[in-house]
C-alpha positions in Angstrom: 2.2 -1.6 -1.0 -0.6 -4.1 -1.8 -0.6 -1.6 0.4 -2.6 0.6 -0.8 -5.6 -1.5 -2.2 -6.2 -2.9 1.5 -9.1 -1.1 2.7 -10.0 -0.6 -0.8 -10.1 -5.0 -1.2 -12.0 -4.6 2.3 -14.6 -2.2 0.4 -15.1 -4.4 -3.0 -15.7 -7.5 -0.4 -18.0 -6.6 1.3 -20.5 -4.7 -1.1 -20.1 -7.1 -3.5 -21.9 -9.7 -2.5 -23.1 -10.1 -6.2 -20.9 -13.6 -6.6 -21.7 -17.0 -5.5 -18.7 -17.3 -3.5 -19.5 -13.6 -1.8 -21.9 -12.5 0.8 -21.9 -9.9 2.8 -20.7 -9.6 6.5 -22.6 -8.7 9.7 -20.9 -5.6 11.0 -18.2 -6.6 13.7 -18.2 -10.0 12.5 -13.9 -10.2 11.9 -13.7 -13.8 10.7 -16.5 -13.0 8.4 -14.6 -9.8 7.2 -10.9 -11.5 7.4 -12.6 -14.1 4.9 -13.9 -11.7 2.7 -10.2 -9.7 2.4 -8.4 -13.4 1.6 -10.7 -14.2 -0.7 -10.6 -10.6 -2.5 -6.8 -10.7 -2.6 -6.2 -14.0 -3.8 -8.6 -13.2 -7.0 -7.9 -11.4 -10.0 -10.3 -7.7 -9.7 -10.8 -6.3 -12.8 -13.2 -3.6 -10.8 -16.6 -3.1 -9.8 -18.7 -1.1 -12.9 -21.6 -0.3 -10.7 -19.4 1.3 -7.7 -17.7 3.0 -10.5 -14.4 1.1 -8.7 -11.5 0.6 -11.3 -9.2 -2.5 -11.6 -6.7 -2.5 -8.6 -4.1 -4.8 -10.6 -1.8 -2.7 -10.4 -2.0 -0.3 -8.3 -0.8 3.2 -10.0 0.0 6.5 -8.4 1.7 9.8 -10.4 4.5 10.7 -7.8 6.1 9.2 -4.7 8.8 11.5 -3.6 11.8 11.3 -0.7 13.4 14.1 0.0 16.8 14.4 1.6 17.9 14.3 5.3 21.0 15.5 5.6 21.7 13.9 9.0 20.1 10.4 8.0 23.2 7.7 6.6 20.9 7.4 3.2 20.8 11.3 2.3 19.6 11.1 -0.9 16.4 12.8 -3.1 14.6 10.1 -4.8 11.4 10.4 -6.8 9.4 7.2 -8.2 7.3 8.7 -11.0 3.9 7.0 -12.8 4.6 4.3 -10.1 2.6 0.8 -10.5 2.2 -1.5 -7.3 1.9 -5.1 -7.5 1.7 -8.1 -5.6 1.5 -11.8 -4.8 -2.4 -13.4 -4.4 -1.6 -15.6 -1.1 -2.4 -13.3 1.1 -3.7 -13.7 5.4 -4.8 -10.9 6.9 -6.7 -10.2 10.6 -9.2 -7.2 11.4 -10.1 -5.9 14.5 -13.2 -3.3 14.5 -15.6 -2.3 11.7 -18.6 -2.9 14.0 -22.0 -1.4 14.2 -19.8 2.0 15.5 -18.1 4.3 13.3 -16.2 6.0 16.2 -13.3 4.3 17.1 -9.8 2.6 16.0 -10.2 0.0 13.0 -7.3 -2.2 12.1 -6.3 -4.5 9.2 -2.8 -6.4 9.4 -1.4 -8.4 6.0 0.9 -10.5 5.2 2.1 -11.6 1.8 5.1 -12.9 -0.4 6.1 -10.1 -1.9 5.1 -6.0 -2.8 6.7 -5.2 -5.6 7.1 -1.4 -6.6 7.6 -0.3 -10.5 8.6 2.9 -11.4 10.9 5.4 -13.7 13.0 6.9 -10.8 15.1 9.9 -10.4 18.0 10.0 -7.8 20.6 12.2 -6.1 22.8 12.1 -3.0 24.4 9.6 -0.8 24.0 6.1 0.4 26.2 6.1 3.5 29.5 6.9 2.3 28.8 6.3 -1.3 27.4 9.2 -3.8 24.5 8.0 -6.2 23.1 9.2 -8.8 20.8 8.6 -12.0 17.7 8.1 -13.6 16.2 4.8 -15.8 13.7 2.5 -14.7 13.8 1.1 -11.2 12.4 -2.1 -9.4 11.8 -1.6 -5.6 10.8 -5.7 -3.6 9.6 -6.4 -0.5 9.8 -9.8 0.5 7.1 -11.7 3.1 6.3 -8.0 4.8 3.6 -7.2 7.3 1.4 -4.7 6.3 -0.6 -2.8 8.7 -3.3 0.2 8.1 -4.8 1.9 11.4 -8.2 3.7 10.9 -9.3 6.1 13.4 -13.0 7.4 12.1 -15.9 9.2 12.7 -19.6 9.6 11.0 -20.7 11.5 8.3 -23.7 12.7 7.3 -24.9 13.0 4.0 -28.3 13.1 2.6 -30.0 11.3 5.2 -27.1 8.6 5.2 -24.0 7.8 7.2 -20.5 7.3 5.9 -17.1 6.5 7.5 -14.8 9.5 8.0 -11.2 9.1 8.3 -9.9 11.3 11.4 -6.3 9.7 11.0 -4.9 6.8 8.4 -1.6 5.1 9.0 0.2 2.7 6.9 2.9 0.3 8.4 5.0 -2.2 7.1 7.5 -3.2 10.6 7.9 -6.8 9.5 10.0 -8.0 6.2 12.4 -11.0 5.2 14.7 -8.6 2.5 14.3 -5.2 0.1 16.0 -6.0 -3.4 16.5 -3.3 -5.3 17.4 -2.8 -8.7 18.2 0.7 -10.8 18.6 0.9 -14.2 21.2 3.8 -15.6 22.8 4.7 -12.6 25.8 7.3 -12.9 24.7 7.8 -16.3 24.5 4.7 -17.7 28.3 3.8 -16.4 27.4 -0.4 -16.4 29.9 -1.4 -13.5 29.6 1.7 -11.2 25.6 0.6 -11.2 25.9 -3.0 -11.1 28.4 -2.3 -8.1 26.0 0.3 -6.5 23.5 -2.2 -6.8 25.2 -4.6 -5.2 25.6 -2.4 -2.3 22.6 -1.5 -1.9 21.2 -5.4 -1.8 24.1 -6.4 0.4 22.9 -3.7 3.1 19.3 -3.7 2.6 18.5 -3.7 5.8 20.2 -0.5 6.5 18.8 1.1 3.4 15.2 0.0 4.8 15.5 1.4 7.7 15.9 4.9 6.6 13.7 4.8 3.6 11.0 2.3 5.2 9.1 6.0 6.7 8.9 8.2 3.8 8.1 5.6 1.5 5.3 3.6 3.4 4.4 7.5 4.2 3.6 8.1 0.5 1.8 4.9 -0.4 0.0 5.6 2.6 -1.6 8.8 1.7 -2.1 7.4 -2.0 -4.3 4.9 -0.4 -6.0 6.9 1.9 -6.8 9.1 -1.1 -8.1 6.4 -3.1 -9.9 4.6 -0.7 -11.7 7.7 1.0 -12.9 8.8 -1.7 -14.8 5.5 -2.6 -16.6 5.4 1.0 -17.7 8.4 0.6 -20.5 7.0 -2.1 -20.8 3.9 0.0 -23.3 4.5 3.4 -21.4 2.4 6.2 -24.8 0.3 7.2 -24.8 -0.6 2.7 -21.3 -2.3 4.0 -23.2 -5.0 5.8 -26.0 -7.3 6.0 -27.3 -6.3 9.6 
């Protein structure tokens, strides 16, 4: 969720070296970088003004949409919209790659308390053998998940300089303690129908998870590769580092 600010965090750590607390990395140096995303995370970013980067507390996004599979036990079409992601500041994370290379597979894995997902939501269909439907404001928790983001890259030329290119992005989360969900105005505002269905749906969270865990980490993953791309592509990979 934080999910999609990692790489992003990874970018605002290790250009700005501006701080006292901050310096920049060698390229391949992991410890070096896994220091820089900790202490990135577990600060409050209000943005960096001269990269032009934005505050990242929360994250926002217009539209993350699932659509329904009729053969999957949670059928249902459910859109979060003007979504805001937010999350807990004691954060670990490990990095394999981002060496003097482009080419190649680079790797960031998370972990932290809680992603939290805000949103108005709209939704239709069935949750196992119960129908659902409604529309209010919506509250979507992840507790203590892993968060992994795989990289695959190549260079880019640009006026005389060289930039990462994302080939292929992924965003995983295969690791979490519990999913607590709450809607607001389910079955049209009908208070015990959506306290009940919201029962339901924290009493077999895992089973929900499991069949919404793809197309929702699928859309935060292409907001953040949106995002994120688009800000190392004003950043030349070598202005990364100090080597």
């Amino acid at each position: 969720m934080k999910s999609s600010a990692i790489l992003y965090l990874l970018v605002i750590g290790l250009v700005y070296a501006q701080t006292d607390s901050l310096e920049k990395c060698k390229s391949g140096d992991t410890k070096c970088i896994r220091h820089f995303i900790n202490e990135v995370f577990n600060v409050e970013h209000q943005g960096v003004p001269f990269l032009k980067i934005p505050s990242i507390k929360p994250i926002k996004g217009p539209l993350l949409s699932i659509k329904a599979d009729k053969n999957s036990p949670v059928a249902v079409n459910l859109d979060f919209y003007d979504f805001e992601v937010t999350f807990n500041r004691n954060i670990t994370s490990s990095v394999k790659g981002f060496g003097n290379q482009i080419n190649g597979t680079h790797r960031i894995r998370l972990r932290c308390e809680y992603i939290t997902i805000l949103a108005d939501y709209k939704i239709d269909g069935k949750v196992l053998i119960l129908p659902i439907t409604g529309g209010g404001r919506s509250n979507l928790t992840f507790l203590d998940p892993e968060i992994i983001i795989t990289i695959k890259s190549e260079p880019l030329e640009k006026d005389g300089k060289t930039y990462m290119k994302f080939t292929d992005f992924k965003l995983q989360m295969p690791k979490l303690s519990r999913m607590i969900t709450n809607l607001e105005n389910l079955f049209n505002g009908d208070k015990a129908l959506g306290d009940n269905m919201n029962k339901f749906l924290n009493e077999n969270w895992s089973d929900v998870f499991h069949e919404l865990v793809h197309p929702v980490v699928t859309g935060l993953g292409e907001t953040a590769r949106e995002y994120i791309s688009k800000t190392l592509e004003n950043i030349p990979y070598n202005e990364l580092f100090k080597d």
